[in-house]
mmCIF file as gemmi writes it, N, C-alpha and C atoms, coordinates in Angstrom:
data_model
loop_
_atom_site.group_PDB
_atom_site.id
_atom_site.type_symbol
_atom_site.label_atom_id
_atom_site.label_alt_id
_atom_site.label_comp_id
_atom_site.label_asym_id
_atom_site.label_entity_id
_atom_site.label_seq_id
_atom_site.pdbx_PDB_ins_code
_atom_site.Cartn_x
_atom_site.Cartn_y
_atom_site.Cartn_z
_atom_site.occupancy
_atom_site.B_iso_or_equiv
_atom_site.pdbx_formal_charge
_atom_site.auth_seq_id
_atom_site.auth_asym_id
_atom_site.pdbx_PDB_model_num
ATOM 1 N N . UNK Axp A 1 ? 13.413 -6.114 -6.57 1 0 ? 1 A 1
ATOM 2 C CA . UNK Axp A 1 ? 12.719 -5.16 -5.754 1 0 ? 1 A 1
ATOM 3 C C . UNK Axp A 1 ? 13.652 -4.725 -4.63 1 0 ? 1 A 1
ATOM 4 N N . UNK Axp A 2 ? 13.594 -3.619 -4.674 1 0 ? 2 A 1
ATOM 5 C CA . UNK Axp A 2 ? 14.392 -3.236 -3.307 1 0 ? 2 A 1
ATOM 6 C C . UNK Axp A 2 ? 13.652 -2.053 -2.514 1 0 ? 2 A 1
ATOM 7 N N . UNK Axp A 3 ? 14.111 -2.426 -0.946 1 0 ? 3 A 1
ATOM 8 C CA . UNK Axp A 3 ? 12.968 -2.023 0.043 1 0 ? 3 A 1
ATOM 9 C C . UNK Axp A 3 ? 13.556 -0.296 0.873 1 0 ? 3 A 1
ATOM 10 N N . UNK Axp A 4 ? 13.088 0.117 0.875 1 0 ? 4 A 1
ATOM 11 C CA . UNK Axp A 4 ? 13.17 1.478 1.417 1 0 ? 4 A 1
ATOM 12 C C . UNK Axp A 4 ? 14.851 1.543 2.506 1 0 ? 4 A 1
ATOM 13 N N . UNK Axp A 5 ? 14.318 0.419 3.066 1 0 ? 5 A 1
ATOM 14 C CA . UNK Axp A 5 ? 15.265 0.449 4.347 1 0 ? 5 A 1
ATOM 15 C C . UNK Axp A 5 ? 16.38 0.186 3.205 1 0 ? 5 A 1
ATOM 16 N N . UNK Axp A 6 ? 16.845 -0.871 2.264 1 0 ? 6 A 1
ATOM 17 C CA . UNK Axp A 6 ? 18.123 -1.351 1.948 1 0 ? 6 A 1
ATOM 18 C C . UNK Axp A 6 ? 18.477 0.294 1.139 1 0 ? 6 A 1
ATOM 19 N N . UNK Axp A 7 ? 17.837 1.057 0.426 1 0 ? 7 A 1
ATOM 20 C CA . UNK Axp A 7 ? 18.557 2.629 -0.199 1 0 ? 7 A 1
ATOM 21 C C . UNK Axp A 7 ? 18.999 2.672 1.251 1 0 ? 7 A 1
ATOM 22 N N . UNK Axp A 8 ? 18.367 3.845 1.679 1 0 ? 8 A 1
ATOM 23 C CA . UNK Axp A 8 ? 18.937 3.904 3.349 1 0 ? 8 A 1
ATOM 24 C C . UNK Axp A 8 ? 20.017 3.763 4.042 1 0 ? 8 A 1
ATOM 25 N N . UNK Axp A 9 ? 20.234 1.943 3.611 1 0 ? 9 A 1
ATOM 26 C CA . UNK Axp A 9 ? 21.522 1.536 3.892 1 0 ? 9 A 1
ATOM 27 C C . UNK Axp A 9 ? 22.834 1.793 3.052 1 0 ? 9 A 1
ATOM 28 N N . UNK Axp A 10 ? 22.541 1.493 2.189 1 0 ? 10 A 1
ATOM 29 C CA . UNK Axp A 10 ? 23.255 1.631 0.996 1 0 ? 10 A 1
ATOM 30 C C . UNK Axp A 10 ? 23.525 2.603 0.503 1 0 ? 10 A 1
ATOM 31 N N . UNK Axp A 11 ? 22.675 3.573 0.168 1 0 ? 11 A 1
ATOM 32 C CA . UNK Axp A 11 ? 23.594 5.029 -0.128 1 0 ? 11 A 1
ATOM 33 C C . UNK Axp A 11 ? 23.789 6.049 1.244 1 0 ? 11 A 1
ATOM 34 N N . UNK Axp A 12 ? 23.292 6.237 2.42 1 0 ? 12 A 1
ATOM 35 C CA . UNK Axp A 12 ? 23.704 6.957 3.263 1 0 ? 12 A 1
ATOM 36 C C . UNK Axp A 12 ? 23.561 6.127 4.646 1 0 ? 12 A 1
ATOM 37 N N . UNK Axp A 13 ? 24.096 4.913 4.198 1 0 ? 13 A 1
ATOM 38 C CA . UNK Axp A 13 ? 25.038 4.411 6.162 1 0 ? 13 A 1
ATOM 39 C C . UNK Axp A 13 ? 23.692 4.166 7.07 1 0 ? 13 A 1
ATOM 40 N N . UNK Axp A 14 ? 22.563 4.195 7.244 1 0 ? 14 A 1
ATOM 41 C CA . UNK Axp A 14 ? 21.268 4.49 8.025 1 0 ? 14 A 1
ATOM 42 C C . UNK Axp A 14 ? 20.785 3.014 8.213 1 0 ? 14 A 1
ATOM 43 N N . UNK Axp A 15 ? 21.092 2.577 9.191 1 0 ? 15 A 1
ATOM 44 C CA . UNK Axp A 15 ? 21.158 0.798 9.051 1 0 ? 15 A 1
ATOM 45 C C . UNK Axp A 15 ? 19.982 0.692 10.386 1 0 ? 15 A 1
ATOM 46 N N . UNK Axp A 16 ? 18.954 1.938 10.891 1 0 ? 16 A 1
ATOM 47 C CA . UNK Axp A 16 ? 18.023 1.415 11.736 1 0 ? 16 A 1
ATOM 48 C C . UNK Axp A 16 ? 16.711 1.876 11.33 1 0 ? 16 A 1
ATOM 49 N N . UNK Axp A 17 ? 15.502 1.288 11.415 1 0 ? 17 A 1
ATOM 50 C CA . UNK Axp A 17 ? 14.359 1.318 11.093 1 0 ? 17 A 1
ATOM 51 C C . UNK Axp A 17 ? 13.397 2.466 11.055 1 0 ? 17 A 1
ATOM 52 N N . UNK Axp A 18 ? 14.292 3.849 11.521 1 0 ? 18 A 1
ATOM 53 C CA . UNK Axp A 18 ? 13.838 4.975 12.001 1 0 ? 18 A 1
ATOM 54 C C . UNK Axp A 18 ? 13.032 5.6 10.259 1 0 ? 18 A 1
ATOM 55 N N . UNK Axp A 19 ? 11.782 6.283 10.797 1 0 ? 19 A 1
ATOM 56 C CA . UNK Axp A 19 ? 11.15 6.199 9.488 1 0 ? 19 A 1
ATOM 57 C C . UNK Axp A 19 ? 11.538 7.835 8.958 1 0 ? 19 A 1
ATOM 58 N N . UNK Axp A 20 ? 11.466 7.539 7.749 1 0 ? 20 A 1
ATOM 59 C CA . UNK Axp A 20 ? 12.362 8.61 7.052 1 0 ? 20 A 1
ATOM 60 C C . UNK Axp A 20 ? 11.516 8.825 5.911 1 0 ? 20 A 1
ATOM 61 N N . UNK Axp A 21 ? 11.339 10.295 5.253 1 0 ? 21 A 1
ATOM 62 C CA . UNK Axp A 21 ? 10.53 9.731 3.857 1 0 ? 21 A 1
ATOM 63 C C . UNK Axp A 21 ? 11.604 10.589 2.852 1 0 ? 21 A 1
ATOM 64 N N . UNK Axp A 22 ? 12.825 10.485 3.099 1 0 ? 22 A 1
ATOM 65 C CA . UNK Axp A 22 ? 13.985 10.893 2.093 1 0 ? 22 A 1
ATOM 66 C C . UNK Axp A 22 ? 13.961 10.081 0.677 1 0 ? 22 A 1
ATOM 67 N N . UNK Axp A 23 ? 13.696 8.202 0.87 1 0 ? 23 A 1
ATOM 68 C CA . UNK Axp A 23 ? 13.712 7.596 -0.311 1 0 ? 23 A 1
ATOM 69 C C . UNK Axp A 23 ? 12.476 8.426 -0.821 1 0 ? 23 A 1
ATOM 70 N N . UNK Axp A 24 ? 11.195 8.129 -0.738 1 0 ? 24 A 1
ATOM 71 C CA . UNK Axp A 24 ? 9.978 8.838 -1.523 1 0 ? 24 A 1
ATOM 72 C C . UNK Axp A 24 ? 10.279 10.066 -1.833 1 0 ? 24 A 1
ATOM 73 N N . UNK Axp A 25 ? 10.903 11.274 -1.074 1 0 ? 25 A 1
ATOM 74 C CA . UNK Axp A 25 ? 10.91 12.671 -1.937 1 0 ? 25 A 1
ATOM 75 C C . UNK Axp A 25 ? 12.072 12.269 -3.075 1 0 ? 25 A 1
ATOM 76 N N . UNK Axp A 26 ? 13.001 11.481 -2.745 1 0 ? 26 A 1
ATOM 77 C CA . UNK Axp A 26 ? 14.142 11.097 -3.942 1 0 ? 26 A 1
ATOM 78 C C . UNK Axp A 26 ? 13.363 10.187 -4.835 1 0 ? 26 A 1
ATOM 79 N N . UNK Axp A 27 ? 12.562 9.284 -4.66 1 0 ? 27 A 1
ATOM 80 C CA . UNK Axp A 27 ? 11.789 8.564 -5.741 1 0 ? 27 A 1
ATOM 81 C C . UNK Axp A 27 ? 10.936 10.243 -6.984 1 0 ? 27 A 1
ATOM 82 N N . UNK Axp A 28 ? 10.232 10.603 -5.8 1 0 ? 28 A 1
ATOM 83 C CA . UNK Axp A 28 ? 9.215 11.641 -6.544 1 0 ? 28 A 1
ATOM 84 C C . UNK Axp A 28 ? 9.853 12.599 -7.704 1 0 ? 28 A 1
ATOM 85 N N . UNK Axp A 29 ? 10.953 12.821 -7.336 1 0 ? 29 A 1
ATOM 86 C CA . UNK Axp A 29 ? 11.946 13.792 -7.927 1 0 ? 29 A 1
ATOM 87 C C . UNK Axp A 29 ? 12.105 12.91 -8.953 1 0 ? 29 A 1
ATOM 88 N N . UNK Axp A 30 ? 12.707 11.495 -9.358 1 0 ? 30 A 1
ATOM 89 C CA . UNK Axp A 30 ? 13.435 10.745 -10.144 1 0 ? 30 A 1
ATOM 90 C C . UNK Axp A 30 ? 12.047 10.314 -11.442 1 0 ? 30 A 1
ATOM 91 N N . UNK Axp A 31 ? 11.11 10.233 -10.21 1 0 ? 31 A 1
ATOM 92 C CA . UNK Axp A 31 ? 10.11 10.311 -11.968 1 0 ? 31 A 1
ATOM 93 C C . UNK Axp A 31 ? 9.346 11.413 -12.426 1 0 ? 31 A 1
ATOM 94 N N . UNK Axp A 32 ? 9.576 12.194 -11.77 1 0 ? 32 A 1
ATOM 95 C CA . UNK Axp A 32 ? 9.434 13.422 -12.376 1 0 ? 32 A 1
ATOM 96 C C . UNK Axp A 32 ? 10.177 13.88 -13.706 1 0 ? 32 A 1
ATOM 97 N N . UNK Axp A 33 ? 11.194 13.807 -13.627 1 0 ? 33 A 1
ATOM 98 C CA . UNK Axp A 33 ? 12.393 13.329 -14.258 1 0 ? 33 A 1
ATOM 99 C C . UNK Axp A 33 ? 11.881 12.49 -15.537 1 0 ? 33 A 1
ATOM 100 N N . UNK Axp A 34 ? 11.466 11.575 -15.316 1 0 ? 34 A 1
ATOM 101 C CA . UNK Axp A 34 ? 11.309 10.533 -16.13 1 0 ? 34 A 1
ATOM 102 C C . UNK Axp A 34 ? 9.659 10.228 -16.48 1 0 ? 34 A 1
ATOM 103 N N . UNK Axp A 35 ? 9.278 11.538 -16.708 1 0 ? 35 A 1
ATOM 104 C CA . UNK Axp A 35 ? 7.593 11.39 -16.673 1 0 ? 35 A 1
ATOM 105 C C . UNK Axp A 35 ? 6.884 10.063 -15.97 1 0 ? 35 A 1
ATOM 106 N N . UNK Axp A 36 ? 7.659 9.933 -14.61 1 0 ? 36 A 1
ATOM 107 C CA . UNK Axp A 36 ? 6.682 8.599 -14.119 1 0 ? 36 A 1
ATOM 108 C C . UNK Axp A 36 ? 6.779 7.52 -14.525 1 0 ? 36 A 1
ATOM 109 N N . UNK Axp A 37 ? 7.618 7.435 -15.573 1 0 ? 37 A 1
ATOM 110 C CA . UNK Axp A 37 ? 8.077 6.07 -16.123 1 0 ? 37 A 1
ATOM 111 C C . UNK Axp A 37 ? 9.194 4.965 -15.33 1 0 ? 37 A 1
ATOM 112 N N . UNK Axp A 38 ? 9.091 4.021 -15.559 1 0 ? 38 A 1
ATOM 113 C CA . UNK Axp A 38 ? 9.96 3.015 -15.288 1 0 ? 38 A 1
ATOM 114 C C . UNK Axp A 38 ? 9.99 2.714 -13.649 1 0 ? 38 A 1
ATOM 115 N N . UNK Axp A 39 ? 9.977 3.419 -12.291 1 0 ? 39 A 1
ATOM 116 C CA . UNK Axp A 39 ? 10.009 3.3 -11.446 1 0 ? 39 A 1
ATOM 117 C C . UNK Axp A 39 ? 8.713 3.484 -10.614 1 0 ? 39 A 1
ATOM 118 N N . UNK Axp A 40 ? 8.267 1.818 -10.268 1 0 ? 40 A 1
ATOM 119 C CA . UNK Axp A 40 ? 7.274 1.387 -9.853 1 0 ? 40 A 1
ATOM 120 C C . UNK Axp A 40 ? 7.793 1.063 -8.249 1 0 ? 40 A 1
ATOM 121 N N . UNK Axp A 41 ? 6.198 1.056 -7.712 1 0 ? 41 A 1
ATOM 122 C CA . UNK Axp A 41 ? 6.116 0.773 -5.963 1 0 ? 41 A 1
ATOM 123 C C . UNK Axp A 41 ? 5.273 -0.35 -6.107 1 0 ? 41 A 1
ATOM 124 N N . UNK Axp A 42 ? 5.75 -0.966 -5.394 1 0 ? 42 A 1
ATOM 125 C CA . UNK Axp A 42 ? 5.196 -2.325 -4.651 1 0 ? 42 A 1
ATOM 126 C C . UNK Axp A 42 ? 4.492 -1.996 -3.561 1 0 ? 42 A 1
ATOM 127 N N . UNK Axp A 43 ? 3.734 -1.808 -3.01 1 0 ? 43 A 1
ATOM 128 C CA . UNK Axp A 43 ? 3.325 -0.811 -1.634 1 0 ? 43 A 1
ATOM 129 C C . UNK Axp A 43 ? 3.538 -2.232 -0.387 1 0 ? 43 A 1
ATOM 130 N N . UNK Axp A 44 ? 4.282 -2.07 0.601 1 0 ? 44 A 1
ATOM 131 C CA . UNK Axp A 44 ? 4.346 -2.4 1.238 1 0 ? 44 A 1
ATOM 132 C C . UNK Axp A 44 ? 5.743 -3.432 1.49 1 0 ? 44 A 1
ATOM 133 N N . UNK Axp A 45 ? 6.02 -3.433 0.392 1 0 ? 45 A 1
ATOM 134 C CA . UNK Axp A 45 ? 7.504 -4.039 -0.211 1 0 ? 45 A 1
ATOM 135 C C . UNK Axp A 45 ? 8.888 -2.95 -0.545 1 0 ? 45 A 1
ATOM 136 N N . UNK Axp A 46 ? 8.549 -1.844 -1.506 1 0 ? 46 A 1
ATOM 137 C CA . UNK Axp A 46 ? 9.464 -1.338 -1.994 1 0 ? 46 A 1
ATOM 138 C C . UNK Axp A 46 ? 9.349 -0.574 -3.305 1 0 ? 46 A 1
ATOM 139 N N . UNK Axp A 47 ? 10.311 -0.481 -4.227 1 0 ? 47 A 1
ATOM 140 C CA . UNK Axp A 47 ? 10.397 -0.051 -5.188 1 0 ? 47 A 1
ATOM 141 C C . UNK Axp A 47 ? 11.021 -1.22 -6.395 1 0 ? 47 A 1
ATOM 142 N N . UNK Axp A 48 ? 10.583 -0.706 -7.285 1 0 ? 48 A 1
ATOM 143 C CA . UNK Axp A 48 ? 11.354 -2.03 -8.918 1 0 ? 48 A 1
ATOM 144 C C . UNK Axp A 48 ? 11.341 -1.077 -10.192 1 0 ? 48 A 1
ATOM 145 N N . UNK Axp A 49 ? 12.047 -1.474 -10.632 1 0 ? 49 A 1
ATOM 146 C CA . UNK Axp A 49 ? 12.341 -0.58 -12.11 1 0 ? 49 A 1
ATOM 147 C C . UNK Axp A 49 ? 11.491 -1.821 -13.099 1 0 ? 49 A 1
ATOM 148 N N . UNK Axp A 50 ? 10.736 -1.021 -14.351 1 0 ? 50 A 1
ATOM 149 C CA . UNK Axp A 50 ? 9.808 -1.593 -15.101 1 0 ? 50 A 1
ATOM 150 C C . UNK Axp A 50 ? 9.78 -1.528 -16.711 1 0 ? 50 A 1
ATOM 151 N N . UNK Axp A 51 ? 10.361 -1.365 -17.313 1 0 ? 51 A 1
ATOM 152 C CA . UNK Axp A 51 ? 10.776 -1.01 -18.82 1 0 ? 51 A 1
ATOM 153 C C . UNK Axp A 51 ? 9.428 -1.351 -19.462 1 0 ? 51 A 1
ATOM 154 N N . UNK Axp A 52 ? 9.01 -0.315 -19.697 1 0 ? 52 A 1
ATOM 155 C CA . UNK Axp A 52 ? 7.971 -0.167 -21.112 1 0 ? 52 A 1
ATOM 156 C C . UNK Axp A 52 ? 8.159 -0.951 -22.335 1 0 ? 52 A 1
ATOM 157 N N . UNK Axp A 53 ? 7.234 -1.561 -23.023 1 0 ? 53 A 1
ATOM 158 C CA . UNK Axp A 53 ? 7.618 -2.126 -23.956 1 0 ? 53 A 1
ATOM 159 C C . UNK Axp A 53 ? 6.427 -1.235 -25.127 1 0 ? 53 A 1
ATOM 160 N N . UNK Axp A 54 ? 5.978 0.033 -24.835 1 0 ? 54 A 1
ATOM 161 C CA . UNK Axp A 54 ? 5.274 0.35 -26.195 1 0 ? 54 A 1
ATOM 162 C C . UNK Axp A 54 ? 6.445 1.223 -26.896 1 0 ? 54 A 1
């Protein structure tokens, strides 16, 4: 699972708590993409990738 703040950090340098909703419009876009598949929210935790098994 990885948490909003660590993207943030990790792809654009942003290492303070200031609230941002760049990961979510980049999440929204990515399963759009991917009819909603595979990339799940933890609400209050983060995000996790989920592989379908049908």
């Amino acid at each position: 699972m990885v948490s909003r703040e660590e993207l943030l950090q990790h792809f654009w340098g942003i290492s303070d708590t200031a609230e941002t909703r760049t990961i979510d419009v980049l999440i929204s876009k990515i399963r759009k993409k991917l009819n909603n598949h595979y990339i799940k929210t933890k609400r209050g935790f983060g995000y996790y990738f989920e592989e379908n098994e049908t």
